[in-house]
C-alpha positions as MATLAB code, in Angstrom:
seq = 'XXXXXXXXXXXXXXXXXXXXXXXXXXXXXXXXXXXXXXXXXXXXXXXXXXXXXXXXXXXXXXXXXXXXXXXXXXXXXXXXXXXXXXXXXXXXXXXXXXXXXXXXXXXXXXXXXXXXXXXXXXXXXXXXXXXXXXXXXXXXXXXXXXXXXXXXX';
ca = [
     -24.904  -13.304  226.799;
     -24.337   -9.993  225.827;
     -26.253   -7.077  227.004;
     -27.509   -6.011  223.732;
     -28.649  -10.021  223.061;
     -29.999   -9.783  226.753;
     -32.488   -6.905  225.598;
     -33.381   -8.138  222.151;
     -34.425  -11.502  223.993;
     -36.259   -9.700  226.400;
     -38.652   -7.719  223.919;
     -39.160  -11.279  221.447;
     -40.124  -12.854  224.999;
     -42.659  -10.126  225.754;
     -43.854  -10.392  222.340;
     -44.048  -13.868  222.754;
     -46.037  -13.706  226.286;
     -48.466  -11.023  224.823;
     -49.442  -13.508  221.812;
     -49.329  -16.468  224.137;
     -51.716  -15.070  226.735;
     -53.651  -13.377  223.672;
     -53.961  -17.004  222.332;
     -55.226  -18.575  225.503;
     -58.017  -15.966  226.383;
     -59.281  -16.480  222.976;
     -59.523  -20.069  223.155;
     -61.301  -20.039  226.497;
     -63.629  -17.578  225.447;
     -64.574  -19.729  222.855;
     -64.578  -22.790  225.149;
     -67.381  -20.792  227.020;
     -69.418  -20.020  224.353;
     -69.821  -23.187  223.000;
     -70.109  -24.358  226.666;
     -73.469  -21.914  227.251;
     -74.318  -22.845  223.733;
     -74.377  -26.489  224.628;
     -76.219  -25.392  228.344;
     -78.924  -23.680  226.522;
     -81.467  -25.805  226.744;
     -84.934  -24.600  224.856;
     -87.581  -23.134  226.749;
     -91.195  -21.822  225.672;
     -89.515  -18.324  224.475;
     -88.353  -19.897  221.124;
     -87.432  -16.599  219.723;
     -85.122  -15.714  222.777;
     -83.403  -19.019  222.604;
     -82.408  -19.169  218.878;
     -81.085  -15.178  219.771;
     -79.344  -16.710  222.690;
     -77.318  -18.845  220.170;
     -77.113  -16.860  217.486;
     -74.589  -14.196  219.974;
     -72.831  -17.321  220.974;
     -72.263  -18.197  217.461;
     -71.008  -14.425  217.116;
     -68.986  -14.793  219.693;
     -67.045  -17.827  218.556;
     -66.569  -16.220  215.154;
     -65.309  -13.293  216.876;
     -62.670  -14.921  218.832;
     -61.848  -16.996  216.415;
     -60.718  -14.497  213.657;
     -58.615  -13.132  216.658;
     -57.265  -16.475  217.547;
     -56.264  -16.744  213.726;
     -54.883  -13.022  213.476;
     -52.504  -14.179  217.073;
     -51.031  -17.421  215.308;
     -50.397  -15.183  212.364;
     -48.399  -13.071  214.833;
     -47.174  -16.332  216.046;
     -45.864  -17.186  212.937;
     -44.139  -13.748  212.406;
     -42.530  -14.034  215.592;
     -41.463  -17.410  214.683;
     -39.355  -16.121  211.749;
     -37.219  -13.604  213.825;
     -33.784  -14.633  215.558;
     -32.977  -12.329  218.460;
     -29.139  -13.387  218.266;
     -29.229  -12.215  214.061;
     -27.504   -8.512  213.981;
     -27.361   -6.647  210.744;
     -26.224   -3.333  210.389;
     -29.401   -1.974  208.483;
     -32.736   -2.306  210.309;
     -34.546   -6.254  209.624;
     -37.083   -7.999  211.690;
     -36.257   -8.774  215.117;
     -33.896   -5.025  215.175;
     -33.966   -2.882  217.951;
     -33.440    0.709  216.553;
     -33.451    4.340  218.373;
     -33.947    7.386  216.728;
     -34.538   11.084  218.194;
     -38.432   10.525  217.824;
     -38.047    6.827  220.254;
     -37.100    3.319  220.471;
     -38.316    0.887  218.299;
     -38.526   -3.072  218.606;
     -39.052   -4.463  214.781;
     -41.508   -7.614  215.159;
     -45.034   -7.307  215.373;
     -47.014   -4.458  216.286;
     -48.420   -4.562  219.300;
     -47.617   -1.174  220.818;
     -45.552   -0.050  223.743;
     -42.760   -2.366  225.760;
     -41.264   -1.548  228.711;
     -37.380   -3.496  229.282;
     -34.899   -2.498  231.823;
     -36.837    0.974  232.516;
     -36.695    1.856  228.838;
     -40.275    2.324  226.609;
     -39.850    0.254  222.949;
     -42.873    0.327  220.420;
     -43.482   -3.084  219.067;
     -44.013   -2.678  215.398;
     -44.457   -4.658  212.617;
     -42.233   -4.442  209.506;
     -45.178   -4.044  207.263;
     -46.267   -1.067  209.392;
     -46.428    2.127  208.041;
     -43.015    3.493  210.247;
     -41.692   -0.500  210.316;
     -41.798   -0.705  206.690;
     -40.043    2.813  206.884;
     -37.415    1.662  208.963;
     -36.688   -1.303  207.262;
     -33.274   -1.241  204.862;
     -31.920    2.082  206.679;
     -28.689    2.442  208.444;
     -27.795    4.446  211.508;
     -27.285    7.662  210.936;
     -29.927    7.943  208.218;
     -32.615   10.225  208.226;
     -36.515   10.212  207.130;
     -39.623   12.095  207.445;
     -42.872   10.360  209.134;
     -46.367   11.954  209.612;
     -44.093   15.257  209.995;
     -41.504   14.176  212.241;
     -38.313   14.398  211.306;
     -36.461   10.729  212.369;
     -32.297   10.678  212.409;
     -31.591    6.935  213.492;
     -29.316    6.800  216.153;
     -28.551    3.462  216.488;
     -29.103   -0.313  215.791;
     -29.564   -3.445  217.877;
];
């Protein structure tokens, strides 16, 4: 395996980790919500109870609307081959330019592989959808910065 394949599986596994753990603290914070929920048992304070259950209930919606937004990450992730190279920028492209490094996949911030800082971003993203189409060497303006792409991955 090559060292630029190396890297590029690296980041898709941290992406992959981050949505997996992301995924399993959501659904065991709704397992103990509807655990309490079920626990509650009714006491004199009527009002308090049906309160009590009412911020579970929240809860569960909460986390799951986040469990749906992670499988929808999921699913982007799914999409991307880390072995695919393309000379213009795609999902699943590792790009530098003079303003940082740049993993194309979902956006979930910064990255750290083999000592080096990447910014996870998705290719709808402001910057991602930027990115996308452009060949090394090109240059753009973003939220005045001027970005020269050095190379892609």
């Amino acid at each position: 395996m090559t060292e630029v394949l190396q890297l590029k599986q690296l980041l898709y596994e941290l992406c992959k980790e981050y949505v997996s753990s992301g995924v399993a603290a959501a659904r065991q914070a709704i397992d103990n919500a509807r655990d309490a929920a079920d626990d509650d048992t009714k006491s004199s304070a009527g009002d308090k109870f049906e309160t009590a259950r009412e911020i579970m209930q929240q809860d569960i919606d909460l986390n799951t609307a986040h469990l749906n937004e992670l499988q929808k990450l999921k699913a982007s992730l799914d999409l991307i081959d880390p072995a695919h190279h393309s000379d213009t920028v795609h999902a699943g492209s590792v790009v530098h330019t003079n303003q940082g490094n740049y993993y194309i996949a979902i956006s979930i911030g910064k990255l750290t592989a083999n000592d080096v800082t990447y910014y996870a971003i998705s290719p709808s993203a402001p910057l991602g959808a930027l990115l996308i189409g452009h060949k090394a060497g090109d240059t753009f303006s973003f939220n005045g910065k001027d970005f020269t792409i050095k190379e892609i991955l």
